[in-house]
C-alpha positions in Angstrom: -4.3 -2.3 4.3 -4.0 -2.0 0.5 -7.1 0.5 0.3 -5.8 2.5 3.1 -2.3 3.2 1.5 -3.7 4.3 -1.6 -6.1 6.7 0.3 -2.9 8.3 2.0 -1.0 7.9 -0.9 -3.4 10.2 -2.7 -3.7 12.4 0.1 0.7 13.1 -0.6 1.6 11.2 2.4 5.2 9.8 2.0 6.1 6.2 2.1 7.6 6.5 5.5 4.2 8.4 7.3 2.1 5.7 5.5 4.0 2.6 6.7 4.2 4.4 10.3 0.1 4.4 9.9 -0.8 1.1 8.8 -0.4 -2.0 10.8 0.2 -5.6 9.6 -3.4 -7.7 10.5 -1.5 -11.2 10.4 0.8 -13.5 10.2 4.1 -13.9 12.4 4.4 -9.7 12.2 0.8 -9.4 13.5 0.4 -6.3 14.8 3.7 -4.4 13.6 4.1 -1.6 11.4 5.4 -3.0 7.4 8.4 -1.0 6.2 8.1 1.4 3.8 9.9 -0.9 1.5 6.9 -3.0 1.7 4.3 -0.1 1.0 6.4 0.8 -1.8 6.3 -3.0 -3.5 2.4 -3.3 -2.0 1.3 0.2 -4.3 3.5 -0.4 -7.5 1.7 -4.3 -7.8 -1.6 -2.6 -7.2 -0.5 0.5 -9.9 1.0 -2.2 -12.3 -2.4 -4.7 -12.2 -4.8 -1.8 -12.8 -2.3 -0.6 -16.0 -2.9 -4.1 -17.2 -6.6 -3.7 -17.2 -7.6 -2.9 -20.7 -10.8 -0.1 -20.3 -14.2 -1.3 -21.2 -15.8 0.3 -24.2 
């Protein structure tokens, strides 16, 4: 789910159109749509690890 909101995310979708895409794969909400809040908290953990990740040189 991750991988696919980053690919929309960088292809200028909004929050809303990418929560409306992706669907939830389990869990009690199995099958639902997450809200865009949860996008939203899904990419800035995912922006915030790979800031933490010094580069190799």
């Amino acid at each position: 789910m991750l991988s696919m909101a980053l690919h929309l995310r960088d292809q200028g979708s909004s929050l809303r159109d990418i929560a409306a895409r992706l669907v939830i794969t389990k869990g009690k909400k199995k099958g639902q749509h997450p809200s865009p809040a949860t996008v939203l908290r899904m990419l800035r953990e995912h922006d915030e690890k790979t800031a933490a990740i010094p580069p190799n040189d």
